[in-house]
Structures are given as structure tokens and as C-alpha cells.
C-alpha positions in Angstrom: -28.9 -19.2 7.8 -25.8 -20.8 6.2 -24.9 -24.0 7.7 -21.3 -25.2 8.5 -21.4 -27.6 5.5 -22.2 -24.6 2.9 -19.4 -22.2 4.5 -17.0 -24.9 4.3 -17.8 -24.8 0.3 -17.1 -21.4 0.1 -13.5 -22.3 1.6 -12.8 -23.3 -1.9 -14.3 -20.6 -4.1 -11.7 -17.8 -2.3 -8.9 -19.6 -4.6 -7.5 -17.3 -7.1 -10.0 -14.6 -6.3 -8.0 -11.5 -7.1 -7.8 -8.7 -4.5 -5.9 -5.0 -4.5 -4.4 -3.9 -1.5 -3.4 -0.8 -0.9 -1.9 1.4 2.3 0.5 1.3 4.9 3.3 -1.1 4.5 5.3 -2.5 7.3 8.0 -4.9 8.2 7.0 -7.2 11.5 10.2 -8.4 13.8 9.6 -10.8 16.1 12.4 -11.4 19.5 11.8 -14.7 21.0 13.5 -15.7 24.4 12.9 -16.8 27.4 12.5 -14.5 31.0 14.5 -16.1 34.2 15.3 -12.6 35.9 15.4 -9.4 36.7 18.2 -6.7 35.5 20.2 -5.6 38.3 20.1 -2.2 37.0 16.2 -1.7 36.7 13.2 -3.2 37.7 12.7 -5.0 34.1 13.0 -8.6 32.5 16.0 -9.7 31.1 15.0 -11.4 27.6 17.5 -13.9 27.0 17.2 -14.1 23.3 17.0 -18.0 21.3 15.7 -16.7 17.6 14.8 -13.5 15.5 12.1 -13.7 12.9 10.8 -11.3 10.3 7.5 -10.8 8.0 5.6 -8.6 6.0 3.0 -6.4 8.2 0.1 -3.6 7.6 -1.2 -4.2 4.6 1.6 -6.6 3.6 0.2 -8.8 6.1 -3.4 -8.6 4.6 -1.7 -10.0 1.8 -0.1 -12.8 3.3 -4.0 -13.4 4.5 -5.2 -13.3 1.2 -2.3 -16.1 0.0 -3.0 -18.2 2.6 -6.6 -18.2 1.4 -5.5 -19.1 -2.3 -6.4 -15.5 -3.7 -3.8 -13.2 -5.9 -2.8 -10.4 -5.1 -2.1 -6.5 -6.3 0.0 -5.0 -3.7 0.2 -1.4 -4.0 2.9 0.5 -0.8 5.0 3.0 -0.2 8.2 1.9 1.8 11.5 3.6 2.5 15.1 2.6 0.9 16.8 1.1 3.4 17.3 -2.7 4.5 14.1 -2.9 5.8 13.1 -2.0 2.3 15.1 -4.9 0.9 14.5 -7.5 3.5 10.5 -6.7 2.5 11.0 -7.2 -1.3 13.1 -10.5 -0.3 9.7 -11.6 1.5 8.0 -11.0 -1.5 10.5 -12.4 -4.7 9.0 -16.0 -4.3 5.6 -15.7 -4.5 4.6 -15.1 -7.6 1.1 -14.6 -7.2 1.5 -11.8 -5.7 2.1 -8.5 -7.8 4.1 -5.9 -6.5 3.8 -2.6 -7.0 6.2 -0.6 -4.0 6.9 3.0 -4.4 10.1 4.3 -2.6 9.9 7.3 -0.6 13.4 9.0 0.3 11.6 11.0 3.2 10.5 8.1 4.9 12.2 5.3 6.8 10.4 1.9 6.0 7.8 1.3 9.1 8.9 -1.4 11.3 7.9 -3.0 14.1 9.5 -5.2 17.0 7.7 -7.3 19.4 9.7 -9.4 22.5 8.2 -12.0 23.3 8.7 -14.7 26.1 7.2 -18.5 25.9 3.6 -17.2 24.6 3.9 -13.8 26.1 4.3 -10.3 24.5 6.1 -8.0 26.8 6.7 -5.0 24.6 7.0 -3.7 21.4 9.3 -1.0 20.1 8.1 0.9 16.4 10.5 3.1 14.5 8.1 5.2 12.3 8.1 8.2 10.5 4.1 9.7 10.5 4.0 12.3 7.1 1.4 12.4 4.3 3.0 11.4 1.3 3.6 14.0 -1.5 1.3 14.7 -4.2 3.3 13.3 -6.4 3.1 9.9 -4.5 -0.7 10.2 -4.4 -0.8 10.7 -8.1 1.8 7.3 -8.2 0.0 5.3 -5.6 -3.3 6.0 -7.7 -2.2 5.7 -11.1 -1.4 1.8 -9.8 -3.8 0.7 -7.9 -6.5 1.9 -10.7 -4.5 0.5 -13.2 -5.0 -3.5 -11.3 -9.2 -2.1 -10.7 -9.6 -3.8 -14.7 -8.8 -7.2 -13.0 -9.3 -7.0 -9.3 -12.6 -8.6 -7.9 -12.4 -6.4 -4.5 -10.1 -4.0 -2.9 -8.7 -3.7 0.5 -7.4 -0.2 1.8 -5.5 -1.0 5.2 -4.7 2.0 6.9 -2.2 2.3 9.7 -2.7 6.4 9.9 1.1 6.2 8.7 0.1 9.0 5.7 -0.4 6.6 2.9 -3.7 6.5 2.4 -4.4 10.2 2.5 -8.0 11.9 2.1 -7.1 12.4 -2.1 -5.6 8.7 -2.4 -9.1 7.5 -0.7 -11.6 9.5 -2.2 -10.1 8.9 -5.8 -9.7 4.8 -5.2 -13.1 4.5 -3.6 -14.7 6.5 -6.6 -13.1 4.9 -9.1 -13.6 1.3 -7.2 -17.6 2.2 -7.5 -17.5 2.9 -11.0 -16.0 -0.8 -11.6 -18.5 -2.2 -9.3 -15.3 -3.6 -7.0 -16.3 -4.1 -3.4 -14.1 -2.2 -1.1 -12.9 -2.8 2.4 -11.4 -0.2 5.0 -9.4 -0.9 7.8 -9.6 2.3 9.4 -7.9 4.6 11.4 -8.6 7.8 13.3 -12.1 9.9 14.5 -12.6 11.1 10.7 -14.4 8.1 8.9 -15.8 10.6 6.1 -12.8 9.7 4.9 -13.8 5.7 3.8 -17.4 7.5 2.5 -18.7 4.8 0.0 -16.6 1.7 1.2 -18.6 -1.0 1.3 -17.4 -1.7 4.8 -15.1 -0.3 7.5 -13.8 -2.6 10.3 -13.2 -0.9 13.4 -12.9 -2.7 16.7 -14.8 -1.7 19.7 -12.1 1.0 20.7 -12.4 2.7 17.4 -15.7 2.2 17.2 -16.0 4.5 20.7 -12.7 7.1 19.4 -14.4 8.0 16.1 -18.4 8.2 17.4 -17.0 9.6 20.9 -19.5 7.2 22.9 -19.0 4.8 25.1 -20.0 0.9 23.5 -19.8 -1.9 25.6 -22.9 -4.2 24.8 -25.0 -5.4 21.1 -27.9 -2.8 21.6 -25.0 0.0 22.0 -23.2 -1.5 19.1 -25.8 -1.5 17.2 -27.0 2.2 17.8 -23.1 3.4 17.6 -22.4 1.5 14.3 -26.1 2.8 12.4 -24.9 6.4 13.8 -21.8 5.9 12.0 -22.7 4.7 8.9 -25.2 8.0 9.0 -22.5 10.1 9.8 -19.6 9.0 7.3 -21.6 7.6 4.4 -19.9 4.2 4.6 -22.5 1.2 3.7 -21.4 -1.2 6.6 -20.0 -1.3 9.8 -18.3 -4.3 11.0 -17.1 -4.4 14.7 -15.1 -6.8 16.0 -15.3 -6.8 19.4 -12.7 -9.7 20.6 -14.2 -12.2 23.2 -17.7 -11.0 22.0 -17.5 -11.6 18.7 -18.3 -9.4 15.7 -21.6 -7.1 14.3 -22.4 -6.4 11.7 -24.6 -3.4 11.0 -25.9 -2.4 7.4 -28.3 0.7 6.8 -31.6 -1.6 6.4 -30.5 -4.8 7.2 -31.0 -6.7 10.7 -27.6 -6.6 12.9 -25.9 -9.8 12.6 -23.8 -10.7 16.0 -21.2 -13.5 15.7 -20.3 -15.2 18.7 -16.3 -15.7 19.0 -14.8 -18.3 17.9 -11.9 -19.0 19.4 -11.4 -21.3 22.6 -7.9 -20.1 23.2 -6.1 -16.7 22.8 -2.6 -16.2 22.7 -2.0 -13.1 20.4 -4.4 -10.7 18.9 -1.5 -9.2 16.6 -2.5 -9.0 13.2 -6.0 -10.3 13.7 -7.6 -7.4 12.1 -5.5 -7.9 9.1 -6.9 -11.2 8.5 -10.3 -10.2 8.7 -10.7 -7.6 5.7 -8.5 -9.9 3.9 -11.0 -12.6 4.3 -13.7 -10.5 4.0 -12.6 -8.9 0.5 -11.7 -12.6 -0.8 -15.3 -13.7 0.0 -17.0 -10.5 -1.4 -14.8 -10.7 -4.5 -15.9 -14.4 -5.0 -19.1 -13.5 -5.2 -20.2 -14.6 -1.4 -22.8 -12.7 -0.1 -21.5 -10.5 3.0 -23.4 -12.4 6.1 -21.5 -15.7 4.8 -18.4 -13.6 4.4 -18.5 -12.1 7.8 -18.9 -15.4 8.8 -16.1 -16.9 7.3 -14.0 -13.5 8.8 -15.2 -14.6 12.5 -13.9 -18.1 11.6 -10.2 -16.9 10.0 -9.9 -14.4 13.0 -10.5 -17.4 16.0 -7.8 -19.4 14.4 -4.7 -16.6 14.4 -5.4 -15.3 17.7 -4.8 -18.9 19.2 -1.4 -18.4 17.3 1.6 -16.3 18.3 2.8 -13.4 16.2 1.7 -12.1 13.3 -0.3 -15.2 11.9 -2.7 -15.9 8.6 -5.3 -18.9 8.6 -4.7 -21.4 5.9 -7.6 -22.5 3.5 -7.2 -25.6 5.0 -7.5 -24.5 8.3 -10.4 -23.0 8.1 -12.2 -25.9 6.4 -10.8 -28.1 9.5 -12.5 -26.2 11.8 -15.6 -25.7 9.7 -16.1 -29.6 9.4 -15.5 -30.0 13.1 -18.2 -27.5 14.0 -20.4 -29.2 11.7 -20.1 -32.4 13.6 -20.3 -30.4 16.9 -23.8 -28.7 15.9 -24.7 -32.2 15.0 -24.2 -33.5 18.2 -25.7 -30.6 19.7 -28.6 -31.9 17.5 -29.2 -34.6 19.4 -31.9 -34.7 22.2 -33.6 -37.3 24.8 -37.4 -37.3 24.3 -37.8 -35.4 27.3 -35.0 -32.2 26.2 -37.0 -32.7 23.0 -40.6 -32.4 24.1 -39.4 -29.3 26.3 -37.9 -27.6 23.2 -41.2 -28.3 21.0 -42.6 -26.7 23.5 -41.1 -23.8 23.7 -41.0 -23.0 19.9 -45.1 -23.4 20.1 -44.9 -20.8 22.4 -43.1 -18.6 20.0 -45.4 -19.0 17.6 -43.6 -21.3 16.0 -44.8 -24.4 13.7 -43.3 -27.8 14.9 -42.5 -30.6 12.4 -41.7 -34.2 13.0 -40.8 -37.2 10.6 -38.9 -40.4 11.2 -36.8 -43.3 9.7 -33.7 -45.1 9.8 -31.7 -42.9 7.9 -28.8 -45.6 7.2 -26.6 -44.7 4.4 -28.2 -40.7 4.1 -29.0 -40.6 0.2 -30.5 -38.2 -2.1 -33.7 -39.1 -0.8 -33.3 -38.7 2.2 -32.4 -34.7 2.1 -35.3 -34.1 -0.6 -37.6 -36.0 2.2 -36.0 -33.6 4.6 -36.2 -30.5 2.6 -39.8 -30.9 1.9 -40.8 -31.5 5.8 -38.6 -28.4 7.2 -40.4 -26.2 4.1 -43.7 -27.2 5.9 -43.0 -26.1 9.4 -40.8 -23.6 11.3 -38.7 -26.3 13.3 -38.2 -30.1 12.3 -37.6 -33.2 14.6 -36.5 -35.7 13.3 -36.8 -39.3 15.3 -34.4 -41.8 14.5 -34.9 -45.7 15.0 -32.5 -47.0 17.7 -29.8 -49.4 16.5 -31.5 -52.5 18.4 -34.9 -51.4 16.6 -32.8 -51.1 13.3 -31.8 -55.1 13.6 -35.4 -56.0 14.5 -36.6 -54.2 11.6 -34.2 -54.9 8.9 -32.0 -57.6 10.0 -28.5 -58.6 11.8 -26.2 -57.0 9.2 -28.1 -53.4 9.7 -27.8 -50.5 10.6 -24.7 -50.1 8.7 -23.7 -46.3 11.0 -25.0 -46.5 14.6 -27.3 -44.7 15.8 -25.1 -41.6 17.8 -23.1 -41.3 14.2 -27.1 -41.5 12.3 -28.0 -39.0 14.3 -24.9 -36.8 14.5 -25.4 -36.8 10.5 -28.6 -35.9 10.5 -28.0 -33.4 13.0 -25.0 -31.3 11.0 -28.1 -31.0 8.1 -29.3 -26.7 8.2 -32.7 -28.4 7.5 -32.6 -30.1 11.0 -33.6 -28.8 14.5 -33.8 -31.5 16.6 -32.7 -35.2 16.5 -34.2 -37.8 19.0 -33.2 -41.6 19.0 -36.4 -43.9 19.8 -35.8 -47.5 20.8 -39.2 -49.1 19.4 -40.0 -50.3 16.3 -42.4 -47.2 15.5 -42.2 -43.6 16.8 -45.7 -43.7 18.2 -44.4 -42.4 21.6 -42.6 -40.0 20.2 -45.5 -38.6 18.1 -47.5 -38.3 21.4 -44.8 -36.9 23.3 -43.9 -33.8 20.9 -47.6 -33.5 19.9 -46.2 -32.3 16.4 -48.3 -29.8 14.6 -47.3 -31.3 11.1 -46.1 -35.2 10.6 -44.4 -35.7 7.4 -43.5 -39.2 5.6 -42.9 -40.2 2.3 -45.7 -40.6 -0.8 -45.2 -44.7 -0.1 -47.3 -44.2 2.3 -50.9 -43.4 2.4 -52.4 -40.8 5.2 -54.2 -44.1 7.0 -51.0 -46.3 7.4 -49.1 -43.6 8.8 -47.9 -44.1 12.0 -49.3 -41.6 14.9 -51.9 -40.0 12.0 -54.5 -40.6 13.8 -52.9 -38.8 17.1 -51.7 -35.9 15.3 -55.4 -35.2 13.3 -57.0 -35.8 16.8 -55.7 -32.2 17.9 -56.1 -30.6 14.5 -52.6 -31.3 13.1 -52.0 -32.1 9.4 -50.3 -34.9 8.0 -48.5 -34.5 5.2 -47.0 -37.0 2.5 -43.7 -35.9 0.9 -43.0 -36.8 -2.8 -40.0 -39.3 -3.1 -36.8 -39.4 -5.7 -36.7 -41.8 -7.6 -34.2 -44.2 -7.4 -32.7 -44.0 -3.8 -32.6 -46.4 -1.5 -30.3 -47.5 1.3 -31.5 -51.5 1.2 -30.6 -51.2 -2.6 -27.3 -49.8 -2.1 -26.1 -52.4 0.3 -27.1 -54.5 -2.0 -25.2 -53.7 -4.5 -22.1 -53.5 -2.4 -22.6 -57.0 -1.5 -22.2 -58.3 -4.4 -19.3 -56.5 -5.6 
């Protein structure tokens, strides 16, 4: 599995990833105020209004997502001509990476949608809509653009709103020609009929539409699961992922295990939007090249940081790197185990069936070294423990000036490292203790050592375990490094 570290990378390669969007264009208002009574002529609120805001929504707020990420844009819509028309294309004059391709429709108004809120609260929202397929004409239009930006588009995102857009010709025709480029392409759908998305790479339905367009009732994974394979069977999409808001996501792919991510979120104020953020994630990770568990993963992350926004939000790169460096630290610390927890969990994977590894050292300074040393021990097991000398045994060992990190932040360090299990700190000057505690099935240490001056060797053949001695990198070592520091 990809570690926090690694996703954090891919942060950087969604910048300048170019992505299509096509469907259902909208214009978000947003009422702020504040509640202090009831009318005296109904039972309601009274919103006292303080400010008035407007953005881009539907699929022009899947683009906003995908700026906020660093990706260009195609933006291919059909709006009305009216001011909400003009107040859109004001929205969109200053960014010039995104490219803007809006058809005007005389027979419809421009979609827009109002939300009042008070403090953090939604209390209603009021949508003037008109709900028509578009012409033929506008299909053929709609088409013509979006296939014209498939030359130079790395993934495409249809986002329908059921607002007659994205019609059964208008999808069949993209999704064809999409598959003949070898463009990825993501559907956020809408209705029962998801024969319409057939050959979408994935369709992202929440748990409610996952129910409306199978017609049974989901509620936990194994239903998911079962609901989300019948669909793929039934429509002829490729995926299914369901995001399923304090649960997480799924996803679920025709002969691939079911992936479940928990949420991510600690706090939620608003789920508007939120959908919106995850295809456009999504369809900038596929179109960088990431492969779709990571990029469902990085979704789950961009989705936990709108909903604790209000209003239609987007998660910055930035953002989402932020939070993927402090969950790093936090599965590091997680990491971290008293000999006890640690025997307990050793065994417990034996149980499993699982093959137990342990190796040991300061780990001051982590270098080069270290990680190949690391590498090599987790390739020989099924779960690694690593023992770390305690910053009392550190000075005893190597002096008054060392350890240079102590031993919570050694550990924490080792901890945030995918090739790591289990971190325990041991106060003597060898792990011997700990070697006879965790009774590890494989005891790993580096080629400087021979199998007889190993500590715990002995312990560890006595059951039938197997030492093992790692091959080193040349040229890595803490002591030498501090050395040189010294003297500069």
C-alpha cells in the first residue's frame, strides 16, 4: 500500500495535468446572515442578511477543483443568456488556464442555485432551473468541442446534474471517442439509467444513488460491495466508486479486491460540492498517470478537507499536502509501541500466518542506509519491528553530544516509513530483551556484522528462526556526517 509520504508526491505531479470537463453548468449563490427570530407572519427564521457571494457550480465547480489542484482546464457548457450568463464568464476571464468553451442556449435560463445560510448552518436552498434536453444541434456543438480538446486532454470529466446536457447521444459519442484516445473518463452520474456512462472508466455515485439506480437497499461494505459489482454488470461501466460520507469511500472494479477508505474528515460543516471535488481529483490523478487506488486515495483526502469548509469549496494543492504530511507523522506515532503492546502484536500476526521481522539501531540522522537496511529486512518478512536504542543508551554508546533527534522524534521517523510496522524504544545498550520478548522469526542486521556477533542470534536459531545479514550502501553513515558538520 502507498504510504503518506509517496501520496504526498503525487500532490505535485497533478500540476498542469490537462483535464476536459463537460456537462451541466451552474452558477452557486451563497446568502450569509445571521438568525435572531422568528417572522411574525409564519413560523420561519428571519435571515438578517451581512454578505452575498457568487461562484461557478456543476461542472464549473469541478473545474475550480481541478485549478486548485494546478491542472488546466477545457471547459465545455451550455448556459443561458442572461446575467447569470455574464456573471459566469466574469468568473472565468482571469484565469487563463482555463479554456472556455460555453454554448448559449436561448431556451434555457442559466441554472442557478441559492443557498441561506446562518453562522455554519444551511437552512435552505432555492434553484431556478429549466430541466430540457438540449437540441441536436447543441449535441452536435457540445461534441464537436469537447472532441476537438480529446488531442490534448490527459482525462475527461462528464459531470452530470440531469439538467439535459449530457444527453444519451452527447455520452455515448464522448465516451467512444474518449476510448479511442486512450483518455480516462470520469462520470458523475445521475438518474437509475447508468447504461448511459457504459465504458467510463468510473462512475461516482454516493450511497443514495447507489440504492436509486440498483433499487436495493446499501447500508454496510459487504452490501456495497455486492451492489456496486451488480452495477458495473449491469451498465458496462469499469468501476464503481461510492462515496458513502462518514464511512468513507469503495471502490469496486470487475476483478480487483474492493478497496474501502475510511473518512477523513474530523469535522463536517458542508457536504456541498464535495462530489465535485472528488471526480475532479480523481481525473487529475488518472491523467497524471497515478494508478487509481492512489488516486481514490488522494479523492478521500481532497473530499475530507471541503466538507469541513462552508459553501461550495475546492482543496488547494497545498492543502492536501498539509494534511498528507501530518498523517504521515500521525501513523508514525501510531508506530510506536511499549515492548509489551509490541510482543502482543507479534503475536497476533504469527497467528495470521504471518512472518515477523525484527532489526535494531540508533537510527540518528536516517540516511540512505538506513532505508536500504530497512528495505531489505521488511522484503524478508511479512511485518518488521524495528527496536530503537533509548536516548540514555544512545549517550552511553556514542557519547554526550548524541543522539542528535531523541528518541520519540527517532522513532516517530522511523515510524512514517511504509516499510515499518512497529517501532519499540529499548533503554539498554543491546536489544537482547527485546529479541526474547518478540521471539522474531527473522533477525536482520547489516553485512558488518557476522552471524556469531549478532546480538540475540543465538536466541532466535534456538527456536528455528533465521538470521539474516543485509548488504550495506556504501558510503552512509550518521557518525561521519556529524563529523563533517563539525567542522564546517
Amino acid at each position: 500500500m502507498t504510504d503518506e509520504s509517496e501520496l504526498a508526491s503525487f500532490v505535485e505531479a497533478l500540476a498542469g495535468v490537462r483535464v476536459l470537463t463537460v456537462g451541466d453548468l451552474m452558477l452557486d449563490r451563497f446568502v450569509y446572515g445571521a438568525v435572531d427570530r422568528i417572522s411574525p407572519e409564519a413560523p420561519v427564521p428571519v435571515l438578517r442578511i451581512e454578505r452575498e457571494s457568487v461562484m461557478l457550480g456543476g461542472v464549473g465547480n469541478v473545474a475550480r477543483n481541478l485549478r486548485a489542484l494546478g491542472a488546466t482546464v477545457c471547459l465545455v457548457a451550455v448556459m443561458g443568456r442572461d446575467q447569470e450568463a455574464r456573471d459566469i464568464k466574469g468568473l472565468l476571464r482571469d484565469d487563463l488556464e482555463i479554456e472556455s468553451h460555453l454554448i448559449e442556449d436561448d431556451a434555457r435560463p442559466t441554472t442557478i442555485k441559492t443557498r441561506y445560510i446562518a453562522g455554519s448552518q444551511q437552512m435552505m436552498r432555492a434553484d431556478r432551473e429549466r430541466i430540457v434536453p438540449v437540441s441536436a444541434s447543441l449535441e452536435d456543438e457540445i461534441v464537436a468541442r469537447a472532441t476537438a480538446d480529446l488531442a490534448d486532454a490527459k482525462a475527461m470529466v462528464l459531470s452530470d446534474y440531469g439538467k439535459g446536457v449530457l444527453t444519451v447521444p452527447v455520452l455515448r459519442r464522448l465516451i467512444e471517442a474518449a476510448a479511442e484516445r486512450g483518455v480516462p473518463v470520469i462520470a458523475d452520474p445521475k438518474g437509475s439509467d447508468y447504461g448511459r456512462y457504459a465504458g467510463a472508466t468510473l462512475v461516482t455515485p454516493n450511497r443514495r444513488e447507489l440504492s436509486e439506480a440498483t433499487g436495493r437497499s446499501v447500508s454496510g461494505d459487504v452490501d456495497i460491495v455486492e451492489t456496486a459489482s451488480a452495477l458495473i454488470d449491469a451498465s458496462g461501466v469499469n468501476g464503481v466508486l461510492v462515496t458513502r460520507s462518514q464511512d468513507g469511500m469503495t471502490l469496486v472494479r470487475g476483478g480487483a479486491a474492493p478497496l474501502h477508505l475510511p473518512a477523513t474528515a474530523r469535522e463536517v460543516y458542508d457536504v456541498s460540492g464535495a462530489g465535485d471535488t472528488v471526480v475532479a481529483t480523481l481525473a487529475a490523478a488518472l491523467g497524471a498517470g497515478i494508478a487509481v487506488e492512489d488516486a481514490c486515495r488522494l479523492a478521500n483526502v481532497a473530499a475530507g478537507i471541503v466538507v469541513a469548509k462552508v459553501g461550495t469549496a475546492t482543496a488547494a494543492a497545498n492543502e492536501m499536502a498539509a494534511v498528507l504530511r501530518q498523517r504521515e507523522l500521525d501513523v508514525g506515532e501510531s508506530k510506536t509501541h511499549t515492548l509489551e503492546e509490541a510482543r502482543s502484536l507479534a503475536e497476533t500476526w504469527r497467528r495470521q500466518g504471518l512472518k515477523v521481522g525484527f532489526t535494531n539501531g540508533v537510527f540518528d540522522l536516517l540516511h540512505p542506509g538506513h532505508v536500504s537496511l530497512l528495505r531489505q529486512a521488511r522484503a524478508a518478512c511479512d511485518r518488521l519491528v524495528v527496536g530503537v536504542n533509548s536516548d540514555a543508551s544512545v549517550k552511553r554508546l556514542k557519547g554526550e553530544s548524541r543522539p542528535i533527534q531523541n528518541d520519540a522524534s527517532r522513532a516517530l521517523v522511523l515510524g512514517s516509513l511504509a516499510t515499518v510496522d512497529a517501532v519499540v524504544i529499548f533503554p539498554d545498550d543491546t536489544p537482547l530483551a527485546v529479541i526474547e520478548a518478540l521471539r522474531p522469526d527473522v533477525l536482520v542486521k547489516g553485512a558488518d556484522y557476522t552471524v556469531a556477533t549478532v546480538v540475540g542470534a543465538d536466541v532466535v536459531q534456538s527456536y528455528g528462526g533465521r538470521v539474516m545479514l543485509a548488504s550495506l550502501e556504501d558510503g552512509h553513515s550518521t557518525t561521519a556526517t556529524v563529523a563533517r558538520i563539525s567542522k564546517k
